[in-house]
C-alpha positions as CSV (number, residue, x, y, z in Angstrom):
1,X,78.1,89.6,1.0
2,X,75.5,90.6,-1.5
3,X,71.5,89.5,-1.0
4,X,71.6,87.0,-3.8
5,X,74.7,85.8,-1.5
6,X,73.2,85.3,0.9
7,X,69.7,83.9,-0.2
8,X,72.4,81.2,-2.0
9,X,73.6,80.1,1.6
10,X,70.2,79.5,2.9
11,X,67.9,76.3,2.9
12,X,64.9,76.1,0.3
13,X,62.4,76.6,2.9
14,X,64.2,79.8,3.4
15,X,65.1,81.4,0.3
16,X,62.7,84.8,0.0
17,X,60.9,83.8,-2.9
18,X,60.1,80.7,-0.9
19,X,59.2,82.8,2.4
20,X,56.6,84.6,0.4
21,X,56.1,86.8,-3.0
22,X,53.8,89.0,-4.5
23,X,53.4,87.5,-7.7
24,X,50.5,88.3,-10.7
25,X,48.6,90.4,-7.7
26,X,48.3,87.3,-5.5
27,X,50.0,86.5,-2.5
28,X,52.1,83.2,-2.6
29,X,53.9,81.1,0.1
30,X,55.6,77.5,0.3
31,X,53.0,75.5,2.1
32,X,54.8,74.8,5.2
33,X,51.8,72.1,6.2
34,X,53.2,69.6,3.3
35,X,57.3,70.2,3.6
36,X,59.2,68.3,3.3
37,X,57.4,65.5,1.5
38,X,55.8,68.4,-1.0
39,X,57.6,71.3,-2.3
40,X,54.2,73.4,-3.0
41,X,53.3,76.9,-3.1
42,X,49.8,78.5,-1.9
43,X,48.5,81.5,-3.3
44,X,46.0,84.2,-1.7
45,X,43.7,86.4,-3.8
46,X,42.5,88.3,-1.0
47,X,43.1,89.2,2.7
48,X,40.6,86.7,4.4
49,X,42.3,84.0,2.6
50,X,46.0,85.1,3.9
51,X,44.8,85.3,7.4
52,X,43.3,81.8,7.4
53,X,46.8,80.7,5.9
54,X,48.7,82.5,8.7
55,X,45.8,81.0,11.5
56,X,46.3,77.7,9.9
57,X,50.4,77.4,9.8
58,X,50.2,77.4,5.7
59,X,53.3,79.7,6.8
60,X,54.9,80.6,10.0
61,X,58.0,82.0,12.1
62,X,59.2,84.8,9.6
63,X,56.5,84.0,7.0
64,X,53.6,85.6,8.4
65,X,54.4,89.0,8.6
66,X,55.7,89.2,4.9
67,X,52.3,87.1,3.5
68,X,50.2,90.0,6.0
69,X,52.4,93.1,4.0
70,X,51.7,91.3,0.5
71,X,48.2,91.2,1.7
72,X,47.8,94.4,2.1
73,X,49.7,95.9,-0.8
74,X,47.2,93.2,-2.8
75,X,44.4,94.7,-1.3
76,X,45.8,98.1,-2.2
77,X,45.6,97.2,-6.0
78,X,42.2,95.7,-5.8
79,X,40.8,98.6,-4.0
80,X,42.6,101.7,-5.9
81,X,39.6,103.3,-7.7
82,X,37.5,103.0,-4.7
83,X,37.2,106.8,-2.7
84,X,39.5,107.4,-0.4
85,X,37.4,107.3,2.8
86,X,36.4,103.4,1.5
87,X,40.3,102.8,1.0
88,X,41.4,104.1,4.6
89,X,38.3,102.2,6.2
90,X,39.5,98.8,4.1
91,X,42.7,99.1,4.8
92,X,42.3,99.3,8.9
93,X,39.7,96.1,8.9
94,X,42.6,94.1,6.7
95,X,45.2,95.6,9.4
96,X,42.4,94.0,12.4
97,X,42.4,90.8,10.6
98,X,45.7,90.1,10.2
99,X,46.4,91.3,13.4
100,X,44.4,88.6,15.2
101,X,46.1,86.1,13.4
102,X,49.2,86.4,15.9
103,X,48.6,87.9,19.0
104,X,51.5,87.0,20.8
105,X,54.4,87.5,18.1
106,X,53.9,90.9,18.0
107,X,56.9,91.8,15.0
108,X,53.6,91.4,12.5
109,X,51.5,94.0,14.1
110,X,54.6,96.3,14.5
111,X,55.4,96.0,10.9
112,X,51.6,96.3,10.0
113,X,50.8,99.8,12.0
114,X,54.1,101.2,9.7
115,X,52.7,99.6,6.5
116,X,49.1,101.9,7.5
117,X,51.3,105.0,7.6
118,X,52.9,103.8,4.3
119,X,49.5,103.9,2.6
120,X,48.4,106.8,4.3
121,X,51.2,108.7,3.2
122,X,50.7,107.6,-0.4
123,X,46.8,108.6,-0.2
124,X,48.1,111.8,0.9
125,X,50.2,112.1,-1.7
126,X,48.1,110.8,-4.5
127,X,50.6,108.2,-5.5
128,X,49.8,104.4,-6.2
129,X,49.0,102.5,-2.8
130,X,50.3,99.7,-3.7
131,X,53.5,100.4,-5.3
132,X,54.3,102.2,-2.4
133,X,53.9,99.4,-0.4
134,X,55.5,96.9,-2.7
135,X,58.9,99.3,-2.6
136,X,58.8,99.6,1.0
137,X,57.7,96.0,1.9
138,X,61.1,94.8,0.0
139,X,63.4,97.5,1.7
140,X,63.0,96.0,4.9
141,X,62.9,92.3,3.9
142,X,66.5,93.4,2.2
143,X,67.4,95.0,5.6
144,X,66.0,92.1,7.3
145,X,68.3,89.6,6.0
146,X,71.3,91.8,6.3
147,X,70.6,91.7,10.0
148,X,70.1,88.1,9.7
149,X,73.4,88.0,8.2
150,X,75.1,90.0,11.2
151,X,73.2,87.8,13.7
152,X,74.7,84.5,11.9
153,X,78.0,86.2,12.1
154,X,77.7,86.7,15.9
155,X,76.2,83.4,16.5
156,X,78.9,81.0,14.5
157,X,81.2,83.2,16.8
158,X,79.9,81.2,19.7
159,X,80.2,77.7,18.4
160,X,83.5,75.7,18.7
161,X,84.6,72.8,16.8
162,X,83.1,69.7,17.9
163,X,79.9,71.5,19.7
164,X,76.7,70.0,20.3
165,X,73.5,72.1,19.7
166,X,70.3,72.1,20.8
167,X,67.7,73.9,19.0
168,X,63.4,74.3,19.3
169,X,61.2,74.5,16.7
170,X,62.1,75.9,13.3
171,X,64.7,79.1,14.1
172,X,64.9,80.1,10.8
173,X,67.4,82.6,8.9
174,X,69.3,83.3,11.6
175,X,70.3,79.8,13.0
176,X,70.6,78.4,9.5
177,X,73.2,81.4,8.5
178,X,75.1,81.0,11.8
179,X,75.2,77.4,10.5
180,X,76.2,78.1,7.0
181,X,78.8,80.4,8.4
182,X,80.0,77.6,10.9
183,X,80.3,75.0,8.4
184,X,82.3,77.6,6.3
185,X,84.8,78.0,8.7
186,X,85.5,74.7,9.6
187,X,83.9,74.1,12.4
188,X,82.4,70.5,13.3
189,X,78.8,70.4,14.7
190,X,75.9,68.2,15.3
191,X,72.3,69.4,15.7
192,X,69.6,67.9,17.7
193,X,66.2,69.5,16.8
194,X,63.2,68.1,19.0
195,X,60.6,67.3,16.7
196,X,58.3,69.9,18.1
197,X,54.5,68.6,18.0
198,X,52.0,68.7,17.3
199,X,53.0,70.6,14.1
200,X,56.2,68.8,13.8
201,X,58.4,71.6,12.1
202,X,61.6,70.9,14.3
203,X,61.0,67.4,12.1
204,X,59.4,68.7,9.4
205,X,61.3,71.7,8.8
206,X,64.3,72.8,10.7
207,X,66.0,68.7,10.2
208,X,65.4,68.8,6.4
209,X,66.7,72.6,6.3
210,X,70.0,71.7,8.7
211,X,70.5,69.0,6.4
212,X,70.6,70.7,3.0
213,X,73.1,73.2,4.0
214,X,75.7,69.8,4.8
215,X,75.5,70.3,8.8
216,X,75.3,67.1,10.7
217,X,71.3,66.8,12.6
218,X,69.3,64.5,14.6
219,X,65.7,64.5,15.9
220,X,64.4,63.4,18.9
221,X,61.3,63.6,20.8
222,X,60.0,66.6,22.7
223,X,60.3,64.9,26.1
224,X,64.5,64.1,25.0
225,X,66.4,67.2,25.2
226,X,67.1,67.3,29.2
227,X,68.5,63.3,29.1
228,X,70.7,64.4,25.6
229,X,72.0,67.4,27.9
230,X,72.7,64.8,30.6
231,X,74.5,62.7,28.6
232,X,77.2,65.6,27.5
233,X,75.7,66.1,24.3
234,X,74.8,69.7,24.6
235,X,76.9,72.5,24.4
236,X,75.0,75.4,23.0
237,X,71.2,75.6,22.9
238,X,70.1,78.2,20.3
239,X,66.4,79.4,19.6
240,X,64.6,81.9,18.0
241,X,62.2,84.0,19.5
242,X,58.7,85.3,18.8
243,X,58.9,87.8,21.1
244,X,61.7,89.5,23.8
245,X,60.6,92.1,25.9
246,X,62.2,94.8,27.3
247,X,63.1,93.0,30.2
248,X,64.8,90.3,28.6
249,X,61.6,87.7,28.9
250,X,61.9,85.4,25.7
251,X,58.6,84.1,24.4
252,X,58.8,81.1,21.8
253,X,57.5,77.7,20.8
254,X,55.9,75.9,24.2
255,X,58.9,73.6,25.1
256,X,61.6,76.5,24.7
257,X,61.4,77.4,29.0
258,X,61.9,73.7,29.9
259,X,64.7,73.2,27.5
260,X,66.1,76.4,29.2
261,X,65.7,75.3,32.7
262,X,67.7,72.1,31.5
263,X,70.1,73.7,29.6
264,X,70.8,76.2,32.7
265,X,71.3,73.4,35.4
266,X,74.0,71.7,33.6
267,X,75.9,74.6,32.6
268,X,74.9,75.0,29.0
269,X,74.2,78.3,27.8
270,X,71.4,79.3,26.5
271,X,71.2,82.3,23.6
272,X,68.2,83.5,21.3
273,X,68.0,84.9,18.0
274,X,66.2,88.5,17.5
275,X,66.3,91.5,15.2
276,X,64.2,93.7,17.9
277,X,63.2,93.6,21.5
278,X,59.3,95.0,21.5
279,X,60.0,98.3,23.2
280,X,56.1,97.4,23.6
281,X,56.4,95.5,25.7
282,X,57.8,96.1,28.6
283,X,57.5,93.3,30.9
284,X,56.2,89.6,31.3
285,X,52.9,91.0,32.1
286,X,52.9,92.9,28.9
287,X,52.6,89.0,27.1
288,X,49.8,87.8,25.8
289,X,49.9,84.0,25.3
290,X,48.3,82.5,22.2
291,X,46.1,79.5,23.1
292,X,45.1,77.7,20.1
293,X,42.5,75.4,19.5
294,X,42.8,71.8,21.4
295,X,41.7,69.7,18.4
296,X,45.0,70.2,17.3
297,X,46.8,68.7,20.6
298,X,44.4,65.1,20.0
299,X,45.5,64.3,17.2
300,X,49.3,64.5,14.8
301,X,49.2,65.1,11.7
302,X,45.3,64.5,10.7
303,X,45.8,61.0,12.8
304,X,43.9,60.9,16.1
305,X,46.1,60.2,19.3
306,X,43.2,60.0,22.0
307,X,39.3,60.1,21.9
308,X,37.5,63.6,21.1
309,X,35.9,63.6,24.4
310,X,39.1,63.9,26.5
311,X,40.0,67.6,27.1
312,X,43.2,69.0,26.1
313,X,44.8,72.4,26.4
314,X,47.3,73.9,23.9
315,X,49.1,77.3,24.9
316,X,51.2,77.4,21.4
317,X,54.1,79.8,23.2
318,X,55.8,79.4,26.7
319,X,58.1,82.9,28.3
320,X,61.7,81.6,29.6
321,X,62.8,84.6,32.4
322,X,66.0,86.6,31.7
323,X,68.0,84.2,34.3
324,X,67.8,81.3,32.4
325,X,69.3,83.3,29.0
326,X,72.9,83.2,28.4
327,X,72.4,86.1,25.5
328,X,71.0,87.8,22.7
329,X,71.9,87.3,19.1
330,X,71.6,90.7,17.3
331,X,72.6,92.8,15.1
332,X,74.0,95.1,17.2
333,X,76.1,92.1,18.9
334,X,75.9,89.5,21.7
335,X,73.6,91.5,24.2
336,X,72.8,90.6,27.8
337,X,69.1,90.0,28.3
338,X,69.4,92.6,31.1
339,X,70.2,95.6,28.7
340,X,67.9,95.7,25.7
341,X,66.3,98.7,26.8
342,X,69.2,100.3,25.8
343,X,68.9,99.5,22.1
344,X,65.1,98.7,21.7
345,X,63.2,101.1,23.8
């Protein structure tokens, strides 16, 4: 299967061009805040701006780390007849920025320390900065959803006919491929997606995206999932992950562990979706948990749900332990949480 292929079998939300583009020397993105009542696109002249979009969920799961590469290779043409001292210095205060952005999904930061060498090598060289980037920044979104091919493979492996699935947040290309692949061979399925607040992409974005690829979804509340697992309903609960370490610790959207815990005491196995353990990080203690603003957690949507003055907390990412995690869907195959270090460190 060929990369137009498989863009073809993918949702809207996911297409690449959708994802994010360099386009006219700007950076643009599908504004994730407005889907799916608005199909509209954001655009980024500079670096600051990109940030704020990734710090303010204009884009997020597998979007920020492309929009943080087209930011740079934007910056590299906007910069190029600057000396080369002023370049490197540039580049490495965009690399901070972005950086900060996310500081527990740590696959941006990776893919921004090799994007640094990628310039430096082309400063070295004498050769356009931002070409260089541009050509490297699309091998590995090509590679990228080859291995989210072979993920989707392995996952619609582990559905049978008739299966109930649970999933958090949005999971993005890989659920939706192991989907598509599903629903291509036949096999009967009904998603429930919790609606994931305060954000609301399991509502927002992963229902809508189930739905246009013909796959059978409803959405129920965060505080749902352990009753619907009661009740038979569940038997497969599928995530992403914004971070695995070494160890087999799976860190993603706050409300992925409880599901787990759930899921494990009736005898539903759990598996998450990732192209890389972060040979990085090691252990659970190597996690640093995001904790974003708690404005966001008193209100829904721009609609206050309690006064200002009562305090709030808002971790954005909770760590499920290896015990509770059936597998790991990647492209190297179904692995045991217990043995990444064999393939990622």
């Amino acid at each position: 299967m060929d990369l137009s292929e498989i863009n073809a079998l993918l949702p809207f939300l996911l297409r690449r061009e959708n994802v994010a583009r360099y386009e006219d020397g700007e950076v643009v993105m599908c504004d994730r805040r407005k889907y799916p009542f608005e199909k509209v696109f954001y655009r980024c002249k500079d670096v600051e701006c990109a940030a704020r979009a990734i710090e303010d969920m204009v884009t997020q799961g597998g979007g920020p780390q492309y929009v943080a590469l087209y930011a740079m290779a934007m910056l590299a043409g906007q910069i190029a007849d600057r000396k080369e001292a002023q370049q490197r210095a540039a580049f490495e205060e965009a690399r901070q920025r972005l950086v900060n952005t996310r500081p527990t999904n740590t696959s941006m930061a990776r893919h921004l320390d090799t994007a640094v060498k990628v310039i430096h090598r082309a400063l070295d060289e004498g050769g356009s900065v931002e070409s260089a980037l541009l050509e490297w920044i699309e091998g590995i979104r090509a590679a990228s959803y080859e291995k989210h091919l072979k993920c989707g493979q392995f996952g619609a492996s582990l559905i049978v006919d008739g299966d109930g699935i649970l999933t958090m947040c949005f999971a993005e290309t890989s659920l939706l491929m192991t989907l598509a692949i599903a629903k291509q061979a036949g096999k009967q399925m009904q998603v429930y997606t919790p609606e994931t607040r305060p954000y609301l992409q399991g509502a927002r974005l992963t229902a809508p995206s189930i739905d246009e690829i013909g796959v059978p979804v409803k959405i129920i509340t965060d505080n749902m999932p352990t009753h619907v697992i009661s009740e038979g309903k569940i038997q497969k609960y599928f995530t992403a992950a914004d971070l695995v370490t070494l160890d087999g610790h799976v860190v993603n959207k706050i409300g992925t562990f409880q599901n787990a815990l759930a899921a494990h005491y009736h005898g539903v196995p759990y598996f998450v979706f990732t192209q890389a353990a972060d040979k990085f990080k090691p252990s659970r203690a190597s996690i640093e948990i995001e904790a974003r603003d708690p404005q966001e957690i008193r209100m829904c949507r721009g609609v206050p749900t309690t006064r200002q003055d009562i305090e709030a907390y808002y971790p954005a990412f909770d760590i499920t332990p290896p015990t509770f995690v059936a597998g790991v869907i990647t492209q190297h195959g179904i692995l045991s949480p217990y043995d990444l270090a064999r393939y990622f460190g």
